[in-house]
Biopython code that builds the backbone (N, CA, C, O; Angstrom):
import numpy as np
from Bio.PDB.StructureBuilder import StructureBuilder

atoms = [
    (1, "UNK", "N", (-50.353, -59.779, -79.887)),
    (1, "UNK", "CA", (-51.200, -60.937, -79.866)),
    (1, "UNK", "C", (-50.450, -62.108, -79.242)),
    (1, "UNK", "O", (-49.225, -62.216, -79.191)),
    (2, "UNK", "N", (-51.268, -62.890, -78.816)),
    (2, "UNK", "CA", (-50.750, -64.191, -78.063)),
    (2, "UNK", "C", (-50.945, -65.116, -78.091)),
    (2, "UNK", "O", (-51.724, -65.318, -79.022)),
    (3, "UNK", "N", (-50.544, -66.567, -77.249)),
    (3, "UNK", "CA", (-51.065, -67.370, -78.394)),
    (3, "UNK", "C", (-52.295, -68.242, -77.906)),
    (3, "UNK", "O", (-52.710, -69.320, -78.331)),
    (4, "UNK", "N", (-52.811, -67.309, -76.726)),
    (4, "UNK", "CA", (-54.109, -67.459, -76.050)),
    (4, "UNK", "C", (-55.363, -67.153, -77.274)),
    (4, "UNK", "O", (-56.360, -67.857, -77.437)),
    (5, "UNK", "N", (-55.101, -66.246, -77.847)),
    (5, "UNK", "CA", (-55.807, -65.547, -78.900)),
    (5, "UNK", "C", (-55.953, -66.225, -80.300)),
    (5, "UNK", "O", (-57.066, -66.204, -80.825)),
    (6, "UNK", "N", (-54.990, -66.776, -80.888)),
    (6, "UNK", "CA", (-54.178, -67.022, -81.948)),
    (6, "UNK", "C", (-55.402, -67.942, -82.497)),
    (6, "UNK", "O", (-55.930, -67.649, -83.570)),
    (7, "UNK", "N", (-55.647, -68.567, -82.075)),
    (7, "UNK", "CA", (-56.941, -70.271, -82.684)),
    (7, "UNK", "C", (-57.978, -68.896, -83.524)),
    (7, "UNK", "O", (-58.190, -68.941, -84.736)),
    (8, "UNK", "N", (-58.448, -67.913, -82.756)),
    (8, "UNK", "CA", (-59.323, -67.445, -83.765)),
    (8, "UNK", "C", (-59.125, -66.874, -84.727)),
    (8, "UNK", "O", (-60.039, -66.700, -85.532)),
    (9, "UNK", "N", (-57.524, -66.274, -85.009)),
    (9, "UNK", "CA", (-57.005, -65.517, -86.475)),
    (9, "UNK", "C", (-56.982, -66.586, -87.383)),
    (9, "UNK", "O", (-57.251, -66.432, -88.575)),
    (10, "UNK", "N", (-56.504, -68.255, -86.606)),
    (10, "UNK", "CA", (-56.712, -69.345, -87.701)),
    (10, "UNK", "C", (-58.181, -69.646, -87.891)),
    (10, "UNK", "O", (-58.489, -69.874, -89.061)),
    (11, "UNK", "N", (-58.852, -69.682, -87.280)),
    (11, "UNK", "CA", (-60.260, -70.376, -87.573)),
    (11, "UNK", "C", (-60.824, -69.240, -88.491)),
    (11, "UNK", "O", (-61.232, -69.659, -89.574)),
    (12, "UNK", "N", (-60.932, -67.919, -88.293)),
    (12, "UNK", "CA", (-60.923, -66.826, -88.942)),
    (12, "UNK", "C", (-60.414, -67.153, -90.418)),
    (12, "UNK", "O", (-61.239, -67.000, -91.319)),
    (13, "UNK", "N", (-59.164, -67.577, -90.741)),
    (13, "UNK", "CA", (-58.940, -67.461, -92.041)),
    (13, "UNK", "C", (-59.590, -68.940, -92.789)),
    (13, "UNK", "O", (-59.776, -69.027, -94.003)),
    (14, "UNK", "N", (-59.949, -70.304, -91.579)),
    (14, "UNK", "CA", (-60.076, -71.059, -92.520)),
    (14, "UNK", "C", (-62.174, -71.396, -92.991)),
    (14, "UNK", "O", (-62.721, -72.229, -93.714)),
    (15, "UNK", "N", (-62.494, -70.717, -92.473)),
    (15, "UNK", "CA", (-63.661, -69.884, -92.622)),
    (15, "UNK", "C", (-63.853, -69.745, -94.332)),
    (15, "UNK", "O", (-64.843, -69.977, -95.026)),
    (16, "UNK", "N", (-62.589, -69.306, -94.674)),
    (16, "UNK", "CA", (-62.814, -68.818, -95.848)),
    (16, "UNK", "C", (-62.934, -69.796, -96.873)),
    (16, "UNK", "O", (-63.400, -69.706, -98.009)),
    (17, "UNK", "N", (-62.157, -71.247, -95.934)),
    (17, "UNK", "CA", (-61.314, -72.389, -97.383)),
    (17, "UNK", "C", (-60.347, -72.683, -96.100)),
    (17, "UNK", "O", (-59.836, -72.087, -95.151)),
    (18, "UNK", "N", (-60.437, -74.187, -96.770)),
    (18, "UNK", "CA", (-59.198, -74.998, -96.458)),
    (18, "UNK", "C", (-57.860, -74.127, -96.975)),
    (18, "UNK", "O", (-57.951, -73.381, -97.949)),
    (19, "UNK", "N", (-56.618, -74.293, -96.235)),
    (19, "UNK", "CA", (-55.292, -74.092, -96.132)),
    (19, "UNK", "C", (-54.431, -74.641, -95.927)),
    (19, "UNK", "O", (-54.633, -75.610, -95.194)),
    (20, "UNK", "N", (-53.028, -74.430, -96.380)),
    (20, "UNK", "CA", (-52.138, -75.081, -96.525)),
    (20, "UNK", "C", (-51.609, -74.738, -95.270)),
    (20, "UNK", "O", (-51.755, -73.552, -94.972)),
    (21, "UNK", "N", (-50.968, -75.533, -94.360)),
    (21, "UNK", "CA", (-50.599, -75.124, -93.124)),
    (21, "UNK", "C", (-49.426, -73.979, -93.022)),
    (21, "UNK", "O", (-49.324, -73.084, -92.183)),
    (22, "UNK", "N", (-48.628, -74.265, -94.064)),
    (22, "UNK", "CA", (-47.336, -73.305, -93.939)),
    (22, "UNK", "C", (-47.555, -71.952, -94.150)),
    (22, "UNK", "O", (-46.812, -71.143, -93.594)),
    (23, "UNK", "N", (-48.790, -71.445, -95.130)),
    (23, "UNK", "CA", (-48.966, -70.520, -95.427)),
    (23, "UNK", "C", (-49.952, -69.606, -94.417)),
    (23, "UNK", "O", (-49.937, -68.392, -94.618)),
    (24, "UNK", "N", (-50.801, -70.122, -93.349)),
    (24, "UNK", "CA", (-51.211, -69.608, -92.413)),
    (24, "UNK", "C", (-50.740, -68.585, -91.439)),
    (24, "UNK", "O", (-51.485, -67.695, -91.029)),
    (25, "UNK", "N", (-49.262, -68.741, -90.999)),
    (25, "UNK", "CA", (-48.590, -67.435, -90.913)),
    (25, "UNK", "C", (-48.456, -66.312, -91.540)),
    (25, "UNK", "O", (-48.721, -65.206, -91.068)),
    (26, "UNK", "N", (-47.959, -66.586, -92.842)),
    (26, "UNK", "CA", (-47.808, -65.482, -93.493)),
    (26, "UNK", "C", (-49.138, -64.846, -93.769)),
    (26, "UNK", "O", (-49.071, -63.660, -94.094)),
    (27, "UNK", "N", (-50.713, -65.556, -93.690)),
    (27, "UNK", "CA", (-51.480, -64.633, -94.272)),
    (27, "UNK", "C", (-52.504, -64.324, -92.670)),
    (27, "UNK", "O", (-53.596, -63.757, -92.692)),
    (28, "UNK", "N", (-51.939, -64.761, -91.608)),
    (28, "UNK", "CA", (-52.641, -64.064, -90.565)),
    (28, "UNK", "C", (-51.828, -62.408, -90.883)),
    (28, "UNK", "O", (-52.417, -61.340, -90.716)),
    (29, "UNK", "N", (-50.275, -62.547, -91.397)),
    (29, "UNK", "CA", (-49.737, -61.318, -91.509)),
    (29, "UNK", "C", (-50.476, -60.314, -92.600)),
    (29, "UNK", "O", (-50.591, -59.127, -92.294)),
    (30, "UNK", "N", (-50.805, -60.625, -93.435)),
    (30, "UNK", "CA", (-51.549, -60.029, -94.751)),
    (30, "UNK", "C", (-52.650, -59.503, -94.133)),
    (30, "UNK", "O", (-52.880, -58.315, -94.359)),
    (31, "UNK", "N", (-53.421, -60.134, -93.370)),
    (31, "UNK", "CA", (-54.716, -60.189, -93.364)),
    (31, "UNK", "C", (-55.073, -59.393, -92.094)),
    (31, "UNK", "O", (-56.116, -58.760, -91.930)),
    (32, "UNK", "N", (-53.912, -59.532, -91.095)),
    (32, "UNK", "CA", (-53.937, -58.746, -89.964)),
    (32, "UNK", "C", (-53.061, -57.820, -88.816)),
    (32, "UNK", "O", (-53.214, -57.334, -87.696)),
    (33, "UNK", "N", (-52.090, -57.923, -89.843)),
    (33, "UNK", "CA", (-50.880, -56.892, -89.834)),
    (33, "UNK", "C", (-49.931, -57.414, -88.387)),
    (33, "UNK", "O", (-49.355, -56.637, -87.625)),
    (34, "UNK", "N", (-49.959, -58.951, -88.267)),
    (34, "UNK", "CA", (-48.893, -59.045, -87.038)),
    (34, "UNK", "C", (-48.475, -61.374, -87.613)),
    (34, "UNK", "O", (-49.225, -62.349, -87.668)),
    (35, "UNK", "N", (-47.228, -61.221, -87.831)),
    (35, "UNK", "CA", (-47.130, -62.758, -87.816)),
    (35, "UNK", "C", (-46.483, -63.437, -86.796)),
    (35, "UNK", "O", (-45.403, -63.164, -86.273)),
    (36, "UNK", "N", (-47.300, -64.411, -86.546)),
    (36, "UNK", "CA", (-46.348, -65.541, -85.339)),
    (36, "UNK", "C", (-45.737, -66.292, -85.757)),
    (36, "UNK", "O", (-45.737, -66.501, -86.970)),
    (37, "UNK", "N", (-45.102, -66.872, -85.034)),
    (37, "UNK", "CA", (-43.966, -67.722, -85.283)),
    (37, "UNK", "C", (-44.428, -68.908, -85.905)),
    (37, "UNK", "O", (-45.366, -69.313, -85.219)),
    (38, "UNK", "N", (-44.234, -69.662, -86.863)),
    (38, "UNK", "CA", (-44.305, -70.685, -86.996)),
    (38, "UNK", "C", (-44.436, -71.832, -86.664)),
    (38, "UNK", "O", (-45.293, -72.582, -87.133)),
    (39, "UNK", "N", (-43.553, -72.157, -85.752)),
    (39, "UNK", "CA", (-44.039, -73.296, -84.691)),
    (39, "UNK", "C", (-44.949, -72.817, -83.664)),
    (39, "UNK", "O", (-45.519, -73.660, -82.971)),
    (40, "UNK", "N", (-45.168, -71.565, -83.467)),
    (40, "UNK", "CA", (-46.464, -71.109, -82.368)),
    (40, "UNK", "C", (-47.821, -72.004, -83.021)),
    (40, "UNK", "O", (-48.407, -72.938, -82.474)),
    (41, "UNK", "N", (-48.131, -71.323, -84.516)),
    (41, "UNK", "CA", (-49.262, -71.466, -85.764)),
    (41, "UNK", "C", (-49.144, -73.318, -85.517)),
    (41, "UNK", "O", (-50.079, -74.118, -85.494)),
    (42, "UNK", "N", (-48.031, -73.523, -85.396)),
    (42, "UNK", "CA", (-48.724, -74.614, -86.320)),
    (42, "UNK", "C", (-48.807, -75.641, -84.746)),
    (42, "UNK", "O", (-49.015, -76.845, -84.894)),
    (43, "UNK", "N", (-48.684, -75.244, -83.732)),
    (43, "UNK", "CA", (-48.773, -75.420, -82.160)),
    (43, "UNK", "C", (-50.446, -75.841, -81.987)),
    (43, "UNK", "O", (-51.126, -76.833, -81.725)),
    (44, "UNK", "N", (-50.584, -74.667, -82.256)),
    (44, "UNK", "CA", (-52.005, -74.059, -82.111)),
    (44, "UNK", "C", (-53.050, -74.580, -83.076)),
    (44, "UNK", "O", (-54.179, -74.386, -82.625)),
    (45, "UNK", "N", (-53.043, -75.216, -84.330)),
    (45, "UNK", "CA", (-52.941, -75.609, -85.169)),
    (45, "UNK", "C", (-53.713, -77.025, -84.721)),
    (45, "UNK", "O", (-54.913, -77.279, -84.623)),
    (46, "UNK", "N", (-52.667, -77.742, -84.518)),
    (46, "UNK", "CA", (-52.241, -78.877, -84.406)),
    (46, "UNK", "C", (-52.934, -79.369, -82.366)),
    (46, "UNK", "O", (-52.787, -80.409, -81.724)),
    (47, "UNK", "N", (-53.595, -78.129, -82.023)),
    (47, "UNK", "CA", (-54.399, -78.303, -80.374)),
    (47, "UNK", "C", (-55.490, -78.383, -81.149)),
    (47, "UNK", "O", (-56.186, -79.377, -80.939)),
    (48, "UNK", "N", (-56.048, -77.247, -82.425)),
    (48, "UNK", "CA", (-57.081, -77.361, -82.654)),
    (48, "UNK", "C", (-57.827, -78.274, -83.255)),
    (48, "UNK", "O", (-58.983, -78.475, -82.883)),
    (49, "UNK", "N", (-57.232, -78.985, -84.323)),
    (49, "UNK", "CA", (-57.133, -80.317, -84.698)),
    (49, "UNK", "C", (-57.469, -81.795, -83.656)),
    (49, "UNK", "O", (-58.286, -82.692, -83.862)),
    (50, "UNK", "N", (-56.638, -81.647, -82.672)),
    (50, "UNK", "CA", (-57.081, -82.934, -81.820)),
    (50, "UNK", "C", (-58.406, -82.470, -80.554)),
    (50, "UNK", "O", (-58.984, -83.235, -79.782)),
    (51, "UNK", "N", (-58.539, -81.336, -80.673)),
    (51, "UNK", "CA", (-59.929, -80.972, -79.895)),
    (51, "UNK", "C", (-61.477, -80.393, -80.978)),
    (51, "UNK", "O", (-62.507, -79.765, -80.732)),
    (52, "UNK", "N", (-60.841, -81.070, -82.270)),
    (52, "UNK", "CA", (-62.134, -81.013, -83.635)),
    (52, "UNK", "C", (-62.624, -80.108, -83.973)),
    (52, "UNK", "O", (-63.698, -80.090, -84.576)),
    (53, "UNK", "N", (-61.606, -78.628, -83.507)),
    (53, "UNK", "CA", (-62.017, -77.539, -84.101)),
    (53, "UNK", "C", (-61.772, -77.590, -85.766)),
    (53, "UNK", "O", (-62.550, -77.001, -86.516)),
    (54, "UNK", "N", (-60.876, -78.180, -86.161)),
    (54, "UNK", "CA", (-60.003, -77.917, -87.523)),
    (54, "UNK", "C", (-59.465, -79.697, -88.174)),
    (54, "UNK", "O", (-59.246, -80.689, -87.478)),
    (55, "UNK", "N", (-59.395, -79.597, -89.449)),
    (55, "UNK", "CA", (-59.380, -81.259, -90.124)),
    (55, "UNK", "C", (-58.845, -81.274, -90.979)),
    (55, "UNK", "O", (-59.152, -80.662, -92.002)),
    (56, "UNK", "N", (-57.430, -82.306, -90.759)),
    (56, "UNK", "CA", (-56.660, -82.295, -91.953)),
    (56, "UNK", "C", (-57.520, -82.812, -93.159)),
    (56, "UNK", "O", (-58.399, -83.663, -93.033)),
    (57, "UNK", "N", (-57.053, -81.996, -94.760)),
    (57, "UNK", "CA", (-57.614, -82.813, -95.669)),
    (57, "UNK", "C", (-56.248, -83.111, -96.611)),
    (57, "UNK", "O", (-55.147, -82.664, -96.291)),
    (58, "UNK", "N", (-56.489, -83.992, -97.911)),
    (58, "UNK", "CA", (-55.628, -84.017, -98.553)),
    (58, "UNK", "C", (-56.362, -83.438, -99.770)),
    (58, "UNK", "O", (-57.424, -83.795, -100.280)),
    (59, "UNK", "N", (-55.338, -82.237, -100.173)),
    (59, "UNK", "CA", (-55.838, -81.906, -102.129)),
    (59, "UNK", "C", (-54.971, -81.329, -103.163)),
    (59, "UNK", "O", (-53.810, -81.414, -102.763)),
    (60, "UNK", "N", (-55.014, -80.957, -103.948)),
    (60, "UNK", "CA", (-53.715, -80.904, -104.769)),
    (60, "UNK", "C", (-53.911, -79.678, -104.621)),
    (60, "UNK", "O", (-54.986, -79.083, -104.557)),
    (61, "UNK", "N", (-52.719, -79.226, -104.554)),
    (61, "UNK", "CA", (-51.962, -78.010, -104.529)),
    (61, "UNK", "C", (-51.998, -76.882, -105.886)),
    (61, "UNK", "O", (-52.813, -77.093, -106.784)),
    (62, "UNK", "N", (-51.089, -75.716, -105.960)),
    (62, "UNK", "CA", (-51.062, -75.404, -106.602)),
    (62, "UNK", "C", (-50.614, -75.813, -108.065)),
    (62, "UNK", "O", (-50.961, -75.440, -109.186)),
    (63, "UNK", "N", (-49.751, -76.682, -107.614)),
    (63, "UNK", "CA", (-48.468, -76.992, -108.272)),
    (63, "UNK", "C", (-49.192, -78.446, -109.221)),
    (63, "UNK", "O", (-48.883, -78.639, -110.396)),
    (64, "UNK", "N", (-50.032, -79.226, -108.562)),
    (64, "UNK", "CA", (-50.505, -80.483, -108.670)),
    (64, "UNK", "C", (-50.085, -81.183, -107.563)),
    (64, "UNK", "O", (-49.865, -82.185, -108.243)),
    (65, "UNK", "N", (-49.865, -81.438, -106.767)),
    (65, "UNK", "CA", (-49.024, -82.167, -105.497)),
    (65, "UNK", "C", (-49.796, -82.241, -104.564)),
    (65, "UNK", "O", (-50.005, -81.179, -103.977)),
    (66, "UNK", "N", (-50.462, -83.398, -104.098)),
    (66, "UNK", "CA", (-51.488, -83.418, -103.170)),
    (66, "UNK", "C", (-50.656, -83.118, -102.005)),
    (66, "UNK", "O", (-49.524, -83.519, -101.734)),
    (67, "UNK", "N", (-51.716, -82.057, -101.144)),
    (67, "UNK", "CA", (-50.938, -82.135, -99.395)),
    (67, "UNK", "C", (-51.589, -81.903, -98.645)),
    (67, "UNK", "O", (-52.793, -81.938, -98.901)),
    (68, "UNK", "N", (-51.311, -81.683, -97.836)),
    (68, "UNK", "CA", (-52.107, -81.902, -96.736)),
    (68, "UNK", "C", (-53.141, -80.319, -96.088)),
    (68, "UNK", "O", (-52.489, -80.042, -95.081)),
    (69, "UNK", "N", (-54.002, -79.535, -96.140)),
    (69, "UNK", "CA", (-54.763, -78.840, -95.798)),
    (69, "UNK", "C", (-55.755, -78.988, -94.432)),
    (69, "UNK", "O", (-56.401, -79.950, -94.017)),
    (70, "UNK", "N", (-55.591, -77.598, -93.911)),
    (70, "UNK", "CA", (-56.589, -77.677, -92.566)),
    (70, "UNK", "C", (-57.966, -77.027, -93.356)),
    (70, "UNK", "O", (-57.950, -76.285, -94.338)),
    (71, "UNK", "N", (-59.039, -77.488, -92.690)),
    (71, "UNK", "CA", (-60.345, -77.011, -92.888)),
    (71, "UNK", "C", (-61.109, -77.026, -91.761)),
    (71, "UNK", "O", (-61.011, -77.963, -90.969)),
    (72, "UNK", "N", (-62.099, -75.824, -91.521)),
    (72, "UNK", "CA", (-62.818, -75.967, -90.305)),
    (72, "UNK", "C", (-63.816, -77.092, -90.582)),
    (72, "UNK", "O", (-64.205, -77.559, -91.653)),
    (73, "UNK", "N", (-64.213, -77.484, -88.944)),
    (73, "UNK", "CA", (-65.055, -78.437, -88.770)),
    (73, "UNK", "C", (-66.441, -77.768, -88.425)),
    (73, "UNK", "O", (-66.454, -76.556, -88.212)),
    (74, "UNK", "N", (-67.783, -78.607, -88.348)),
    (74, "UNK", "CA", (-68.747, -77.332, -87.805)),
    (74, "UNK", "C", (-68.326, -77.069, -86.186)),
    (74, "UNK", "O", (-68.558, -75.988, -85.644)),
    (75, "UNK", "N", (-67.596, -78.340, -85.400)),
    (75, "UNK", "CA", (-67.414, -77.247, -83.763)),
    (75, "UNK", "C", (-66.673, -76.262, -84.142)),
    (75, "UNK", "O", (-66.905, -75.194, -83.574)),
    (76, "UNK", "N", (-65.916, -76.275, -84.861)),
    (76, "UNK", "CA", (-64.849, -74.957, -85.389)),
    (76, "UNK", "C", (-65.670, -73.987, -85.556)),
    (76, "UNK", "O", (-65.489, -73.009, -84.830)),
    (77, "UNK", "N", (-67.031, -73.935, -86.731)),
    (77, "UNK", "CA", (-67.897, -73.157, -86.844)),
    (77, "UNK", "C", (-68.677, -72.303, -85.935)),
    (77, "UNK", "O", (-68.792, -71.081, -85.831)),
    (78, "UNK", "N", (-69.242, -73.433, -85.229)),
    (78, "UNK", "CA", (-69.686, -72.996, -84.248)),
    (78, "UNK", "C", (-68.959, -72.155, -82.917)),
    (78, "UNK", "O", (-69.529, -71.392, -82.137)),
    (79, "UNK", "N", (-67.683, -72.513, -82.930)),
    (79, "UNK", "CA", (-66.533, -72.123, -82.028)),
    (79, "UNK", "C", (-66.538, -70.396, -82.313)),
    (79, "UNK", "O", (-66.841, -69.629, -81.400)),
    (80, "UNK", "N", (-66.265, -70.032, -83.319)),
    (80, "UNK", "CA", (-66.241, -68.837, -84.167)),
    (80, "UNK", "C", (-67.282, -68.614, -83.941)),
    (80, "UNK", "O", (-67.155, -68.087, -82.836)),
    (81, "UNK", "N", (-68.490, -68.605, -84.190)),
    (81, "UNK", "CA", (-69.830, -68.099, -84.356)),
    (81, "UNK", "C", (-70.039, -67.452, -82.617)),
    (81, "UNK", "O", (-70.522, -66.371, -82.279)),
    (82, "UNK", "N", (-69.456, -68.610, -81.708)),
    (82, "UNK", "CA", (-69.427, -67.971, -80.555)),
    (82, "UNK", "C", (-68.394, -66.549, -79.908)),
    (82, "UNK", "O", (-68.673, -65.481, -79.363)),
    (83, "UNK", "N", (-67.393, -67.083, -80.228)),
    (83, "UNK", "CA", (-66.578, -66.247, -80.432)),
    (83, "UNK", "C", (-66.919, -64.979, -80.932)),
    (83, "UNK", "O", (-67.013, -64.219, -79.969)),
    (84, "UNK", "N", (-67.121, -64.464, -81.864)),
    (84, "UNK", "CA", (-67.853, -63.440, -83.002)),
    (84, "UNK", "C", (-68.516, -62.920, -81.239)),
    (84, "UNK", "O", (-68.083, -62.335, -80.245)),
    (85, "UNK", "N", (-69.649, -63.503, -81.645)),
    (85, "UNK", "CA", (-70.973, -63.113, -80.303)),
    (85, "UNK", "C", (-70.536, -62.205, -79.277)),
    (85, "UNK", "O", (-70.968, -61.098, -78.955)),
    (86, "UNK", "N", (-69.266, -63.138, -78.675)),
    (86, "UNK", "CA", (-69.122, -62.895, -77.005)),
    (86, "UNK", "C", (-68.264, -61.055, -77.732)),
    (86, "UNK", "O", (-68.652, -59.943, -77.375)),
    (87, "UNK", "N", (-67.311, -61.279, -78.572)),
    (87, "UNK", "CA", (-66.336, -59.945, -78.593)),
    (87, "UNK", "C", (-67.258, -58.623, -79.238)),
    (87, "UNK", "O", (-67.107, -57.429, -78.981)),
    (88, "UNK", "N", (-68.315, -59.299, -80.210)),
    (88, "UNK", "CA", (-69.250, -57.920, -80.198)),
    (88, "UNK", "C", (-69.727, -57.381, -79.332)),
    (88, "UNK", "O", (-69.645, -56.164, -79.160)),
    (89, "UNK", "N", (-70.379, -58.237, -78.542)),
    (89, "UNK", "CA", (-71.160, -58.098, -77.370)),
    (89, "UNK", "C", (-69.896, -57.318, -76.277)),
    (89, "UNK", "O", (-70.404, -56.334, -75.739)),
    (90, "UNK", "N", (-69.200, -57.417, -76.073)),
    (90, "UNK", "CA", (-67.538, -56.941, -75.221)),
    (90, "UNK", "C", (-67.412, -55.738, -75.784)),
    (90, "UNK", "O", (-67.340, -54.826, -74.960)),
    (91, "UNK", "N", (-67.340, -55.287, -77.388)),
    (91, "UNK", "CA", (-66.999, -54.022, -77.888)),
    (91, "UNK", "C", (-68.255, -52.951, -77.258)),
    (91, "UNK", "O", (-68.092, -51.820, -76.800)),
    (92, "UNK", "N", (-69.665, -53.803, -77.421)),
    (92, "UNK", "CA", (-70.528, -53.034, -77.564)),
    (92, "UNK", "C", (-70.757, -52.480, -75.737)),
    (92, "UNK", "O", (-70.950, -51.275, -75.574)),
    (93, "UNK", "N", (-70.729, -53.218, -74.722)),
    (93, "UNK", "CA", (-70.325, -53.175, -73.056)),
    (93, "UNK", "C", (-69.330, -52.000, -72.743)),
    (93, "UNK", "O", (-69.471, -51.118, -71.895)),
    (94, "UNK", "N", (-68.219, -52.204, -73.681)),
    (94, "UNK", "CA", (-67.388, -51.285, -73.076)),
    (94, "UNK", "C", (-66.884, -49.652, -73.955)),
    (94, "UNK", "O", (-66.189, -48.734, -73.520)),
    (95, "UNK", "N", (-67.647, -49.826, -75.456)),
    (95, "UNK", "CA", (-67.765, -48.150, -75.685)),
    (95, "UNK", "C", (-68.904, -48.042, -76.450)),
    (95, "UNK", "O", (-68.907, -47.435, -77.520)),
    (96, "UNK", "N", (-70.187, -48.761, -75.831)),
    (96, "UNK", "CA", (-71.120, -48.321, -76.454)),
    (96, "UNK", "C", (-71.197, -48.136, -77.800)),
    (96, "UNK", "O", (-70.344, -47.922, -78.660)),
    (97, "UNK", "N", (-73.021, -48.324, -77.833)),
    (97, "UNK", "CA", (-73.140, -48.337, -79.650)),
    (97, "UNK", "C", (-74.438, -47.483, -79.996)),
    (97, "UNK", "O", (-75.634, -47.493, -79.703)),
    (98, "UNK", "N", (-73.442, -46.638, -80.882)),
    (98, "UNK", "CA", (-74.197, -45.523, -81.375)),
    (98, "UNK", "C", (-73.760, -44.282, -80.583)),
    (98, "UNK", "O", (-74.606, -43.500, -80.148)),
    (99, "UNK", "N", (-72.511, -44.107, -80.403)),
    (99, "UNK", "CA", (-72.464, -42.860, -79.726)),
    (99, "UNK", "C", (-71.171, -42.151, -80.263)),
    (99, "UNK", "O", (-70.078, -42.676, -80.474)),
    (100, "UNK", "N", (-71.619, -40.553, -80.477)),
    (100, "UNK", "CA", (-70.614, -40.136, -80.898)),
    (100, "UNK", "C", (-69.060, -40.085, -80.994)),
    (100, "UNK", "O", (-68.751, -40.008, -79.805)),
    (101, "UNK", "N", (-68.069, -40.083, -81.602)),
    (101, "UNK", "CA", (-66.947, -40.334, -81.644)),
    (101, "UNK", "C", (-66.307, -38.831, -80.792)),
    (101, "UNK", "O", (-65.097, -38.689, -80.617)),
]
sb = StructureBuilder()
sb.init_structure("model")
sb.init_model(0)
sb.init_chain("A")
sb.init_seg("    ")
for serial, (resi, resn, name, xyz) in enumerate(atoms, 1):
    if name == "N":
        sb.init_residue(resn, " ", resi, " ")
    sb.init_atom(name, np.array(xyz, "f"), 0.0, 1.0, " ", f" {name:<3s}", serial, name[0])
structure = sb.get_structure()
């Protein structure tokens, strides 16, 4: 993976819930069996943020400790929603759907 790619494993996880930025590496790894670098994530991160895919919030932590969290925005939403579209539509173009294995 690259880090052409990378905005949708984050928008992907924050889909689910706001996140703590540091922990976004480690659970693109959990979640999808490959981690980037850290300063790549938080690169990428931090593009998506000033082009309103993604929005810092502040909330308390586990611990109690307010900090700082990314959350998608709806262009984020919508970003993904497109996204989604175009790569089904790509799977389904290039091995067909519904056909035997």
């Amino acid at each position: 993976m690259t880090i052409e790619n990378l905005w949708l494993y984050i928008l992907t996880l924050l889909r689910d819930g706001p996140k703590y930025p540091y922990e976004i590496p480690d659970l693109i790894e959990s979640r999808f069996g490959w981690k980037p670098a850290r300063v790549t994530a938080y690169i990428v991160m931090k593009r998506l943020e000033m082009d309103g895919y993604i929005r810092m919030v502040r909330k308390k932590g586990d611990t109690g400790r307010v900090r700082n969290y990314y959350e998608l925005t709806e262009k984020g939403r919508q970003a993904l929603a497109g996204a989604e579209k175009f790569l089904r539509e790509l799977i389904s173009a290039l091995f067909g759907e519904g056909e035997p294995d």
